[in-house]
N, C-alpha and C positions, 0 to 999 in steps of 0.2 A: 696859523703856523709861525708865524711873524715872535708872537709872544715867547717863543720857545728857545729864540734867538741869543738873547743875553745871557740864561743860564748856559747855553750851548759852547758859546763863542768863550766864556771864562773856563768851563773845562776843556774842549778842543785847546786851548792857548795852555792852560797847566798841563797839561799831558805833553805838550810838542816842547814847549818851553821848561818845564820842570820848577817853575816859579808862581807861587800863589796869589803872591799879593799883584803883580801887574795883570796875572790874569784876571785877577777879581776886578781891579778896575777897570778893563778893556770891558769887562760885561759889564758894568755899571754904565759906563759912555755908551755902549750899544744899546742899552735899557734909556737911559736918559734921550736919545735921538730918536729912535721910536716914540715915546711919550711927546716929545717937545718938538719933535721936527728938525730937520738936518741943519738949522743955522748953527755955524759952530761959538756964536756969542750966547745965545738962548743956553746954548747944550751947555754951556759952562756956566752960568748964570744960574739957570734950575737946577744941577747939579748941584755945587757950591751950597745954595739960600736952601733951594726946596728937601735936596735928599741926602746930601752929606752931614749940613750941619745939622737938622733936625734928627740922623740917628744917631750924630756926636751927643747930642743936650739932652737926652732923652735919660728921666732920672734913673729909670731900671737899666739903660744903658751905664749911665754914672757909677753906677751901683759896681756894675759886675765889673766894668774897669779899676774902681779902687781899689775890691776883693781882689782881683788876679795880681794887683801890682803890691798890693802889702803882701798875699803871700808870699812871694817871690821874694818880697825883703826880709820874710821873717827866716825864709828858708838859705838865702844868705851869711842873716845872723847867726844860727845854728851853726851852720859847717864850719862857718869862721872859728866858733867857738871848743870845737872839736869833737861836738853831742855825738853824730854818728857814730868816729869810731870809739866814742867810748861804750855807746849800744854794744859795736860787734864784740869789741873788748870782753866785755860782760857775759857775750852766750858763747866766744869762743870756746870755751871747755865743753858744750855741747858737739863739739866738732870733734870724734876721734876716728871714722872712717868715711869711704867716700859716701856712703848713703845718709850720715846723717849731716857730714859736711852741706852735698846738695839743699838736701831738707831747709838744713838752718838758713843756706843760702835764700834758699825760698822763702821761709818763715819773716825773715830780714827786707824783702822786697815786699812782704805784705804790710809792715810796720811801716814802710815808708811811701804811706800810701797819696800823701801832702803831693805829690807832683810828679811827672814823671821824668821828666830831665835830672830832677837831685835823686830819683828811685838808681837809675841809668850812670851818674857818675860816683855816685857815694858809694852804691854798691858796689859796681865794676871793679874802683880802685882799692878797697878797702876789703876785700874779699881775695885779689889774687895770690894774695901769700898762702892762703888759708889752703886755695886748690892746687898748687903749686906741689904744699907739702903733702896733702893728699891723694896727690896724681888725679888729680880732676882736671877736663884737659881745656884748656882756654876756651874751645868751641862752646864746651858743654855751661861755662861759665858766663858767656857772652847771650847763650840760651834762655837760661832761665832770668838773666838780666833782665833781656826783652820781654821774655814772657811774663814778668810780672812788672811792668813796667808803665807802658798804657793800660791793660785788663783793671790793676787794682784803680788806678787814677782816676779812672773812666766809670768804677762801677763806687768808690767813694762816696760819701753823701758832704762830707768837705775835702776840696781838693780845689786845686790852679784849674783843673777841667770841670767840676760840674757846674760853675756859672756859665761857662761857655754852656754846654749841652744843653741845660735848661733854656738858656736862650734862645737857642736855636730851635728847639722844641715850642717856645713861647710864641718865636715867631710865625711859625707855620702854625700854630693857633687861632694866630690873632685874624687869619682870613678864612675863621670856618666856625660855623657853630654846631653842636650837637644838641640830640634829646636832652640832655640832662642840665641844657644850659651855658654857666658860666664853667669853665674850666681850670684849674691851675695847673703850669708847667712841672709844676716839683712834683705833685699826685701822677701826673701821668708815665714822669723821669722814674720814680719810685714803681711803677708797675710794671717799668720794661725792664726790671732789674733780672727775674728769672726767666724772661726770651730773651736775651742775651748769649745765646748757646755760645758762639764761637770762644766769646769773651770768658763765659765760667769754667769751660771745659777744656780751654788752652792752661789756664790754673789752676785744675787738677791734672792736668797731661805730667806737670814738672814732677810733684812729689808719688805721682804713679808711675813715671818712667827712671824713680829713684826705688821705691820698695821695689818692686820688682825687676831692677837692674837690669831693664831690657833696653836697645839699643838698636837703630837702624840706618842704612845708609850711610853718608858720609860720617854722620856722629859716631858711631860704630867703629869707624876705622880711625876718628881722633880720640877717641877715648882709648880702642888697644894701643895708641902710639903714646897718651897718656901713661899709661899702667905698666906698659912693658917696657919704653924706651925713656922720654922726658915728656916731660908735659909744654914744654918748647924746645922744642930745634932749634939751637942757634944760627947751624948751615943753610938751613933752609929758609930765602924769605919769605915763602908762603906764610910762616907762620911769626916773619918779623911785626912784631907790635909799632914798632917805631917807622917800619915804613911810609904809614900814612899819616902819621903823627907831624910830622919835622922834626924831631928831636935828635940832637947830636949823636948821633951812631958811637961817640965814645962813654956817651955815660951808659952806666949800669941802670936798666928799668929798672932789677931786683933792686938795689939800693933804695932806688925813688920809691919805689915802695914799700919799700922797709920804714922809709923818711915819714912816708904818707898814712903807714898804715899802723904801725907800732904805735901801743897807747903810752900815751904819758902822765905825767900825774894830774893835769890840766883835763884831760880829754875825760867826763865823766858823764854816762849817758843821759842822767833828767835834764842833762841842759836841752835835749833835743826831746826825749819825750813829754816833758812837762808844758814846753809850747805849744806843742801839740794837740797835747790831753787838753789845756786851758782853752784852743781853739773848737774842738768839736765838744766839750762841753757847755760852752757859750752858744755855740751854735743852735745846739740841740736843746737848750732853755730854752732860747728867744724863738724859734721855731714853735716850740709847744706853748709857749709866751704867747706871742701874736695868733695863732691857733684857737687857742682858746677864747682867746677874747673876740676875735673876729665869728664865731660863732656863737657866745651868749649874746654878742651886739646884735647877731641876725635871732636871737630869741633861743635858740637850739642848743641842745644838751648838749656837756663835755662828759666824755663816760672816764673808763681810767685806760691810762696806758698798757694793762697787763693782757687787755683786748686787741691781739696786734689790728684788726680790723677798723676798730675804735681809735687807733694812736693813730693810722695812716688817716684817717679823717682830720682829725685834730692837726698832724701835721701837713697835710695838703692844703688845709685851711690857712698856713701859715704863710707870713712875707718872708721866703727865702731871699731875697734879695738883700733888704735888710739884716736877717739874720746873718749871712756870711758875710757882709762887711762888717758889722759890726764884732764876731767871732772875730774875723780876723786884725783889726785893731787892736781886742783883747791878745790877742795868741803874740804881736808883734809886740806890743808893749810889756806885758810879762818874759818875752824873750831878751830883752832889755833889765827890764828892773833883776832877772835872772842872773845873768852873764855877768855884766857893768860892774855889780859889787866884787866879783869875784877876781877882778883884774887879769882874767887870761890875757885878753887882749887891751886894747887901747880902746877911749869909747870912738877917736875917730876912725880907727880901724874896725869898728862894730857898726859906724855911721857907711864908711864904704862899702862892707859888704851887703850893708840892705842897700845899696844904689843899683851894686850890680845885679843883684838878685831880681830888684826891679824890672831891670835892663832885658834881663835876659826873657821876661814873659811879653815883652813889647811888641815884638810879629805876632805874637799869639792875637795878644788886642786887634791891633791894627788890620789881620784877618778878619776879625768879628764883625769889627766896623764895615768893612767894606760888604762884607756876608748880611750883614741887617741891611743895608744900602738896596742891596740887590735886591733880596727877599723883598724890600719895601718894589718897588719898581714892578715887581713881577708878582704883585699881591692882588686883591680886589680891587683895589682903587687906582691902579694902573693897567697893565696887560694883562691880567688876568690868567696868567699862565695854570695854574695849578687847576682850573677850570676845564681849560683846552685839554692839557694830558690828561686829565680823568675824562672827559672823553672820548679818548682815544682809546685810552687801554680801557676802556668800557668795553669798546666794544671788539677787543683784541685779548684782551686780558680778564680770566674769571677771577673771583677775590681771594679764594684762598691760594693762589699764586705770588699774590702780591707780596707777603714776608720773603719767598725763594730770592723775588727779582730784585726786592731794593738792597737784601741781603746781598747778591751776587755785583749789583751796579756801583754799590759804598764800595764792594772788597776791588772792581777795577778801576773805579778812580782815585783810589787808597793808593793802590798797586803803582800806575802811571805815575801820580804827582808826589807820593811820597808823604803826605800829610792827612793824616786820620783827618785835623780839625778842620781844615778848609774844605776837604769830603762832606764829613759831618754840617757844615755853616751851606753847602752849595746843597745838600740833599736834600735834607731835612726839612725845609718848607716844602718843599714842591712833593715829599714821602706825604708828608699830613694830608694836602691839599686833596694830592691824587687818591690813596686812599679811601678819604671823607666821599669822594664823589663815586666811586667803586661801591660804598655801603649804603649807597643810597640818597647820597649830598645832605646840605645844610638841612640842619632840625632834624633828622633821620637817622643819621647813623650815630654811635652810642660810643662816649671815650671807653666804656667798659670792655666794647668788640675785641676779642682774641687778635681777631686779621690787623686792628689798625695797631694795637699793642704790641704785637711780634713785628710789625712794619716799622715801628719807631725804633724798640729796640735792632733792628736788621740794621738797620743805618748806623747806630752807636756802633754793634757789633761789624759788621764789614766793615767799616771802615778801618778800625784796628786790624782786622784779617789781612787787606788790604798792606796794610802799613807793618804787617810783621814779615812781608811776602817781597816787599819791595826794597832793591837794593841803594835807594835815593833816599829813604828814610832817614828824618834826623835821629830819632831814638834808634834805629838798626846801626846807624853810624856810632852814635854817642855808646851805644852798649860794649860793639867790637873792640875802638878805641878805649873805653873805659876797662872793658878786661883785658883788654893786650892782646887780641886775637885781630888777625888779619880777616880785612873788612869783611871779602870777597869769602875765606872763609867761613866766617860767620853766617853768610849768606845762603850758602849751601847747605852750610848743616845744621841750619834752621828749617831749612823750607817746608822738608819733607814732613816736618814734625807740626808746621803748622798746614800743610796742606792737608794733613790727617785730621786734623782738628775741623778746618772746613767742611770734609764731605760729611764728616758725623754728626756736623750742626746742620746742613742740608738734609742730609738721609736722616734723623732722628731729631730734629730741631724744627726747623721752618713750614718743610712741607707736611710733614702729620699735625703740627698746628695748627697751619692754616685750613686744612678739613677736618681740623674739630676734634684732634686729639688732645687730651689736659697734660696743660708743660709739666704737672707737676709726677706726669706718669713719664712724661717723653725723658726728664732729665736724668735719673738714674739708670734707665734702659742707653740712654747716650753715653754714661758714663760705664756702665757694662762693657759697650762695642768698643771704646777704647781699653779696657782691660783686655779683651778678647785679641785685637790687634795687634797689642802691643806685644802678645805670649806669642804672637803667631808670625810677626814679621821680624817682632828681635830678637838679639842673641843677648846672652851675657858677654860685653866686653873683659871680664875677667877670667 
């Protein structure tokens, strides 16, 4: 029971404390003095040499830290240059009512699929004139902000998040073996793409709760206060933007974003989409690059990519790790050779903002690290944790339960700490481990298995569930603030909308999975019971 300690002690502590990273390392000391014994020189001595520094040095560790940090600069580079709003620029004229305003609003949060923090303030800010003049009402904008914010990030094949996930996936690999052998994290990240219910069905909820103009709950009564009154209150601070902001109560937001958001002759969108396109196209060479050759090296036929069956082989075969560092060195340096000539800005002004772009993915790392740390600690070659809990819920737990509970365990520690990714890096080993030993343990159970598949993805997806539900959230914060809607209510009149989205990924997602129904039947019948819902609980706010 003892091994169960350190994962324990790091969420108990992010839940009470609301802080990720000291929890993570409280579990890492509790983990390290179990192994090594209460001397507090030892502890910090084998800490340090044996389990800090070795998953600092560690080159697929190296890897995924460079990718997350040139993203982050390249996604700097861009805004500084004014690529986004010259994107919105461009499809504004698609915008002449409130339903296809929304639409586009969504459409716009799927293009900016690179991260989710620049998804959360590019769009927030650069969007609110647009709903404003539309009567779309700040709630409603701060909604689909989120809603497409983490979902597209998380379900990306390049993004700031899938080196994390893949990681985290990796490492809860790396203490199990199956039938079929060696495994790769990308193959198996790639196949939880369509058990992912909460996550693809919170992404149709937006532009399905825009064609058919239905509306419930709090949203409901912000949107008729949109349509019939203003789309802000100035009397009211519930609905003051700048309350939680600091920003001087004398200046005008509409101006700032008039400032922020009106295009100019500078602001022209391939500065942002061509970085982009250059990064997942680089990617997705060097993926099918390394792929392919890493299976003629083992003798084995490359077929063509027109076989999607055939291409995920090719590409499961490949070094994603490599692949996205090296993508994103191309995607940073053509955002540069891009920009630079055109003189919008200054190149030191292009040099600071890949610093801070940097800057800002820095917690994200620093979680990882600590999250491999642990996961090493509470692996095979230390506590053995993921051992213990598979047998326990062996013999508590049948297997096709297992997508409901880790699905439901990511969306409450989501919920509590506020952070999908620290969810995700605390789960995620100990989802595999348990799992694997529920199908039957090492050499026995199959990465093919439906149960362990919809279990991995349960964890990507709660955890977002989790983090769109929770009012400590950095993206539920960064979303409100970014569209000028009061935090608290953003918080309300989101809930209800993703709480809906939960039960139909439970009711029609995880549990007929996990006894054996095909996702590929479960996801349009899910997608159904939200149209059904939708007709049934909302109204037209017009």
């Amino acid at each position: 029971m003892l091994s169960l300690l350190p994962p324990l002690a790091a969420i108990v502590l992010a839940i009470a404390t609301r802080r990720v990273v000291p929890s993570l390392l409280f579990g890492v000391v509790v983990g390290a003095a179990l192994v090594h014994g209460p001397d507090p020189r030892t502890i910090v001595y084998e800490l340090g040499v044996t389990h800090l520094w070795a998953s600092l040095s560690d080159m697929g560790h190296v890897q995924v830290f460079c990718f997350t940090a040139l993203i982050g600069a390249m996604i700097g580079v861009v805004q500084k240059s004014g690529g986004m709003r010259g994107v919105v620029a461009a499809m504004a004229p698609l915008a002449k009512t409130r339903r296809s305003g929304q639409i586009m609003t969504w459409a716009l949060g799927l293009i900016v699929f690179i991260d989710d923090y620049a998804n959360s303030l590019l769009l927030g800010h650069t969007m609110r004139p647009f709903a404003d003049r539309l009567k779309i009402s700040r709630e409603k904008l701060a909604y689909i902000v989120d809603s497409t914010a983490a979902p597209v990030s998380g379900l990306a094949l390049v993004s700031t998040w899938v080196a994390g996930e893949i990681a985290n996936i990796e490492t809860g690999l790396a203490e199990v073996t199956f039938a079929e052998g060696e495994v790769e994290a990308f193959a198996l990240f790639v196949k939880t793409i369509p058990y992912r219910f909460y996550v693809l069905w919170a992404l149709a909820l937006v532009p399905l709760n825009a064609l058919l103009k239905r509306d419930f709950g709090p949203m409901l009564a912000a949107e008729k206060k949109a349509i019939h009154g203003s789309a802000r209150d100035e009397s009211d601070p519930g609905e003051d933007p700048d309350e939680d902001s600091g920003k001087d109560s004398d200046e005008d937001p509409d101006e700032d974003n008039q400032a922020a958001t009106e295009p100019a002759a500078t602001d022209r969108w391939w500065n942002a989409v061509a970085p982009i396109a250059i990064t997942v196209v680089v990617a997705v060479g060097l993926l099918y690059w390394t792929g392919a050759s890493s299976l003629r090296a083992d003798g084995k036929s490359v077929g063509s990519l027109w076989d999607l069956r055939e291409a995920g082989r090719i590409f499961g075969a490949g070094d994603s790790y490599a692949a996205l560092l090296y993508s994103s060195i191309a995607g940073l340096l053509f955002a540069y050779m891009l920009i630079a000539p055109q003189r919008i800005v200054s190149l030191r002004q292009l040099n600071a903002a890949a610093i801070e772009g940097a800057k800002l993915v820095v917690p994200a790392m620093l979680i990882l690290w600590l999250a491999w740390t642990l996961s090493d600690l509470t692996g095979d070659d230390h506590l053995r944790t993921g051992q213990y809990l598979g047998g326990v819920l062996e013999r508590g737990v049948a297997p096709p339960w297992m997508p409901t509970l880790v699905f439901l365990l990511a969306f409450g520690v989501a919920f509590a700490t506020g952070t999908s990714w620290g969810t995700m890096s605390m789960l995620m080993p100990l989802a595999i481990q348990t799992t694997v030993t529920l199908l039957g343990g090492d050499g026995v159970a199959s990465v093919n298995d439906p149960i362990l598949i919809a279990s991995v993805g349960g964890v990507l997806a709660g955890a977002i569930f989790g983090d769109h539900c929770s009012p400590i959230s950095d993206t539920t914060v960064l979303s409100s603030q970014a569209s000028g809607c009061h935090h608290i209510a953003h918080v309300w009149t989101q809930l209800p909308y993703a709480m809906l989205v939960g039960v139909v990924a439970v009711v029609f997602g995880t549990i007929p999975v996990g006894f054996g129904a095909p996702v590929y039947v479960m996801l349009p019948l899910g997608l159904a019971a939200l149209v059904a819902l939708l007709l049934i609980l909302g109204k037209d706010p017009e």
